[in-house]
C-alpha positions as CSV (number, residue, x, y, z in Angstrom):
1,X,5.5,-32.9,-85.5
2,X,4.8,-30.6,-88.0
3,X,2.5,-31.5,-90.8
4,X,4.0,-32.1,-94.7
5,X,2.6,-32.4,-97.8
6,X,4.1,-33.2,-101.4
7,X,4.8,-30.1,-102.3
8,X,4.0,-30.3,-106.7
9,X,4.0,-26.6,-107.8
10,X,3.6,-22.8,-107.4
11,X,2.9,-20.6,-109.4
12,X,2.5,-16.2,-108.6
13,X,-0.7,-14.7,-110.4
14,X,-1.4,-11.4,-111.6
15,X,-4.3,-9.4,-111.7
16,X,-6.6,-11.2,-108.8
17,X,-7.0,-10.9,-105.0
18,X,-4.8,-14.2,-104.8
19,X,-1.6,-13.5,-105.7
20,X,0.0,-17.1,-105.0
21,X,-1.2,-20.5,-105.6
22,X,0.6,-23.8,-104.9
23,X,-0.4,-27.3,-105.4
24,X,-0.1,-29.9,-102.9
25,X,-0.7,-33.7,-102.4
26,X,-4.0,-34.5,-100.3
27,X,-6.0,-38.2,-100.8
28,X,-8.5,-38.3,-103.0
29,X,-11.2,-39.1,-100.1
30,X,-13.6,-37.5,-98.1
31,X,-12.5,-38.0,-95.4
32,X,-8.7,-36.5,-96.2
33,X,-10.3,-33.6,-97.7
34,X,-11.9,-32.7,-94.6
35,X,-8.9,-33.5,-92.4
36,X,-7.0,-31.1,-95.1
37,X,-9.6,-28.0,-94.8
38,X,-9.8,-28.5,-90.8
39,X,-6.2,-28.3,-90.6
40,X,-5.7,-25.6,-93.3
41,X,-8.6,-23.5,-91.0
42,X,-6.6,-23.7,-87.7
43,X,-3.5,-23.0,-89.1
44,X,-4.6,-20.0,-91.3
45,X,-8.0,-19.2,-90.3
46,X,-11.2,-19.3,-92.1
47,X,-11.4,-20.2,-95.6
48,X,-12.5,-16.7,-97.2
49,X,-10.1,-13.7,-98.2
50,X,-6.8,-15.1,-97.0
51,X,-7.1,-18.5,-98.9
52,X,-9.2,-20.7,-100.7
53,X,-9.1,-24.0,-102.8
54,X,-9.8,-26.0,-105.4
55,X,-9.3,-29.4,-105.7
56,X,-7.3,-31.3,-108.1
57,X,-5.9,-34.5,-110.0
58,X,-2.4,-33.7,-107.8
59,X,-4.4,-32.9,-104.6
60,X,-5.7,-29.6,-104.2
61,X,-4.8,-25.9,-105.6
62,X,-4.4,-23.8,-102.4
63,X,-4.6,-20.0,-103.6
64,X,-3.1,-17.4,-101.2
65,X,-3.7,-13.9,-101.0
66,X,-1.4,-12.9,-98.1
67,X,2.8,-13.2,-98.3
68,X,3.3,-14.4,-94.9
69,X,0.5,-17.5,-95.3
70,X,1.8,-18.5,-98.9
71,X,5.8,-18.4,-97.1
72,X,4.3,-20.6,-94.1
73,X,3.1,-22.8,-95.8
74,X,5.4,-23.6,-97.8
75,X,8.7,-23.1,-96.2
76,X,7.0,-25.4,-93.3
77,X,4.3,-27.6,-94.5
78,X,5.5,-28.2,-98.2
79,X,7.9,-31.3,-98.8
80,X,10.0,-32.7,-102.4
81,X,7.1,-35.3,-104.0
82,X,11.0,-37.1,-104.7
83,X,11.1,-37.6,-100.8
């Protein structure tokens, strides 16, 4: 089963090495938040030039650099917060 997250926003910046950045529901616990960064690393590699984040009152800000990882995620890891 693939993995989902509430999928709350996204928004395409200008003028930095990450050109997308998309905001997504993960626990507010430790423990989540290093679930979320394992699973973010095997799915798109070291945290570094191809994405980073910050985290958030929704979750966590996941900023992309690359088209392909931003689509990925979010066409197949990304669900309505309504659902």
């Amino acid at each position: 089963m693939l993995t989902k997250y509430k999928h709350w926003g996204t928004r395409e910046l200008a003028d930095t090495h990450w050109k997308w950045i998309v905001t997504a529901e993960v626990e507010d616990s430790p423990k989540e938040k290093r679930k979320f960064l394992q699973w973010m690393t095997e799915e798109f590699g070291e945290q570094g030039s191809r994405w980073s984040v910050r985290w958030s009152m929704l979750g966590v800000d996941i900023r992309f650099h690359e088209p392909r990882d931003y689509f990925r995620f979010s066409m197949f890891h990304c669900i309505d917060p309504d659902k």
